[in-house]
BALOTOR-644963 format. One record per residue (C-alpha): residue number from 1; residue in one letter; x, y, z. Coordinates in nm, 3 decimals. Layout:
N
PT seq type    east   north      up
PT NUM    a       X       Y       Z
...
This chain:
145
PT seq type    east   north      up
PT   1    x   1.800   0.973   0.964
PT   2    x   1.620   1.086   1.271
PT   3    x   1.431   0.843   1.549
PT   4    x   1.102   0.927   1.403
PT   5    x   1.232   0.829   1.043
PT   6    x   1.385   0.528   1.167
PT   7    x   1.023   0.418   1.358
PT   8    x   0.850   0.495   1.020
PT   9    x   1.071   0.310   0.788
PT  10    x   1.023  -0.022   1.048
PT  11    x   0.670   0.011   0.984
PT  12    x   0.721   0.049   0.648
PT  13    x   0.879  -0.291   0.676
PT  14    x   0.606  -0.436   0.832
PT  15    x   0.365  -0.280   0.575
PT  16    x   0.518  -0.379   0.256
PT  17    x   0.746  -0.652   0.342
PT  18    x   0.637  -0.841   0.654
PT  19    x   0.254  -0.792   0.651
PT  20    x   0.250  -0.902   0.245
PT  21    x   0.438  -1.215   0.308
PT  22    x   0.680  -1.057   0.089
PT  23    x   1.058  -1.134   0.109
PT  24    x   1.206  -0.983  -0.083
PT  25    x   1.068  -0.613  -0.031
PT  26    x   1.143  -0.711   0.339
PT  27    x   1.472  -0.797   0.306
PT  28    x   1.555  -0.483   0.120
PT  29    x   1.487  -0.292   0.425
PT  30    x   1.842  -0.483   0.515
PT  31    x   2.221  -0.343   0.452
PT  32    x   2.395  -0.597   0.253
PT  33    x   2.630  -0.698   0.554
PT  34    x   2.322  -0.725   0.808
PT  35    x   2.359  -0.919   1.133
PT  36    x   2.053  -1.145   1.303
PT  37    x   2.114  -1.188   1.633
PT  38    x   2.465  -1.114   1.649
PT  39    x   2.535  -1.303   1.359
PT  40    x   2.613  -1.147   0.955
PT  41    x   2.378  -1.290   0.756
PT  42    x   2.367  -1.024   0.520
PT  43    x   2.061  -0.914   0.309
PT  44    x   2.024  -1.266   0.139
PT  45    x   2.012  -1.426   0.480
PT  46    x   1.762  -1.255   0.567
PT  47    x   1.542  -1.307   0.295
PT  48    x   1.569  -1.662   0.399
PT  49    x   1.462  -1.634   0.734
PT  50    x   1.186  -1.436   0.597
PT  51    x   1.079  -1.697   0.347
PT  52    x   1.116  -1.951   0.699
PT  53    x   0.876  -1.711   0.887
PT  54    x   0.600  -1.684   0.532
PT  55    x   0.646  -2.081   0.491
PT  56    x   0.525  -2.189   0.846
PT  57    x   0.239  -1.936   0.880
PT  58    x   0.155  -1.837   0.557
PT  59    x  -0.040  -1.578   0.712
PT  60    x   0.224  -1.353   0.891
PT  61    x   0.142  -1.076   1.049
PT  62    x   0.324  -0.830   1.254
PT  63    x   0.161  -0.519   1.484
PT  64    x   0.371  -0.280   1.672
PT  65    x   0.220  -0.241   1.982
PT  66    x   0.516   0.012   2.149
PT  67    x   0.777   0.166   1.996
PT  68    x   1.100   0.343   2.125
PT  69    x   1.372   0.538   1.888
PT  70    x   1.687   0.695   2.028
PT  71    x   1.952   0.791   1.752
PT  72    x   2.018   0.523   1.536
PT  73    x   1.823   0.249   1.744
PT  74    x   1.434   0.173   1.739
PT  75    x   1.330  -0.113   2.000
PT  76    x   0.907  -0.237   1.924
PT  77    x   0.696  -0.513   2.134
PT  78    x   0.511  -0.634   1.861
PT  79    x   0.232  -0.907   1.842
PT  80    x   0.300  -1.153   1.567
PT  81    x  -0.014  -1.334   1.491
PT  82    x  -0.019  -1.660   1.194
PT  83    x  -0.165  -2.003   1.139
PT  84    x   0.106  -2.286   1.164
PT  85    x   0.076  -2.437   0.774
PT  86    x   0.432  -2.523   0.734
PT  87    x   0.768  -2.624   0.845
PT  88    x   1.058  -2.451   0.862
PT  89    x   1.320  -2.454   0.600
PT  90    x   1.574  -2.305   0.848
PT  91    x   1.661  -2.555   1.102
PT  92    x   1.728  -2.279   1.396
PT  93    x   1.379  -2.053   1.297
PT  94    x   1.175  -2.054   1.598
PT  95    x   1.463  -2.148   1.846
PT  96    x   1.441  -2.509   1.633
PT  97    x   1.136  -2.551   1.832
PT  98    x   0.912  -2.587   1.467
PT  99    x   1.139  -2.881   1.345
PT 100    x   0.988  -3.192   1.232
PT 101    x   0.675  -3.062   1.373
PT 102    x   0.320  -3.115   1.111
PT 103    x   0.142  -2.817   1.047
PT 104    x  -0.108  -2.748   1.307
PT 105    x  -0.395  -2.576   1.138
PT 106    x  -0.381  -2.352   1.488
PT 107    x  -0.374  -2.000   1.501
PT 108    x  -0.134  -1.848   1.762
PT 109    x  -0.063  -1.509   1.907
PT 110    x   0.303  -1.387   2.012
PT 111    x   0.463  -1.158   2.174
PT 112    x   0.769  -1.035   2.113
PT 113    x   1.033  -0.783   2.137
PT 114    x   1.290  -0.657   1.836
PT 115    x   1.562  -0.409   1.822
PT 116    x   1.719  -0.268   1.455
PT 117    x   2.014  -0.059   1.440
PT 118    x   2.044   0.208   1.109
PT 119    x   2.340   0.299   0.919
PT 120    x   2.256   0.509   0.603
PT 121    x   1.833   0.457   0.612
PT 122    x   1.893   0.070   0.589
PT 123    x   1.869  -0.141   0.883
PT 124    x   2.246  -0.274   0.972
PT 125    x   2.161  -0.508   1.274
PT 126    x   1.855  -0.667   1.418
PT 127    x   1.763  -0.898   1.726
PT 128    x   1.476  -1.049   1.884
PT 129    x   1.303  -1.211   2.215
PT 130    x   1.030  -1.353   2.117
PT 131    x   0.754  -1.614   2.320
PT 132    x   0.866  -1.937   2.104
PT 133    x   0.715  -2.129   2.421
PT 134    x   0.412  -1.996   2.433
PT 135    x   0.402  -2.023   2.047
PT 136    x   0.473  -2.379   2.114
PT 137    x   0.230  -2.400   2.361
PT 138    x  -0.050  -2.261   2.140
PT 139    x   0.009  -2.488   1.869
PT 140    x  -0.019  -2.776   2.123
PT 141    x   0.355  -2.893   2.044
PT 142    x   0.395  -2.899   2.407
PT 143    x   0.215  -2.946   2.708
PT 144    x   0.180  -2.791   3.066
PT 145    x   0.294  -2.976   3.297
């Protein structure tokens, strides 16, 4: 697939998967041997950190705000915006920071950065650096000093 294919079919996961609070449709943007910050998780793995994500802000939503594509890599800064609701069912989602935390009612704003790797039209790999302290930080988990 070419760069601009690759950029489409991540916004295509944002569209029909991500943005729908919709696992499984998002996870089968994944190859079935699919790694998640460096680890294999697979396609089922993913789906759970998906249903994670849904579960703690059961309004998820993702907007690419920049893109990049060079051969079989596409890097996005993204805002991810949601109302805390939940907790996670993953104890490492949201660098753990989430854990044993009550729903918030609060609405937060994130920035963050991902980068998917393709192999045959599927996405094979996938990482992230996201704002989890500012996340925190919104939701009044933590304070300032």
């Amino acid at each position: 697939m070419s760069s601009d294919e690759n950029k489409r079919l991540i916004q295509r996961l944002l569209d029909e998967g991500h943005n729908r609070q919709d696992a499984d449709t998002a996870a089968a943007f994944y190859t079935e041997d699919a790694s998640n910050h460096l680890r294999i998780v697979g396609r089922a793995g993913m789906k759970v950190v998906f249903e994670t994500l849904y579960a703690v802000f059961p309004d998820f939503h993702y907007r690419i705000l920049e893109s990049t594509a060079e051969g079989d890599r596409v890097v996005c800064k993204m805002e991810m915006t949601g109302t805390h609701r939940g907790q996670p069912k993953l104890p490492e989602a949201f660098s753990g920071m989430l854990n044993g935390v009550a729903p918030t009612g609060r609405a937060v704003k994130v920035l963050q950065f991902h980068s998917f790797r393709f192999r045959d039209g599927l996405i094979a790999e996938h990482a992230a650096v996201r704002d989890d302290m500012g996340m925190v930080l919104q939701l009044g988990v933590v304070r300032k000093p």
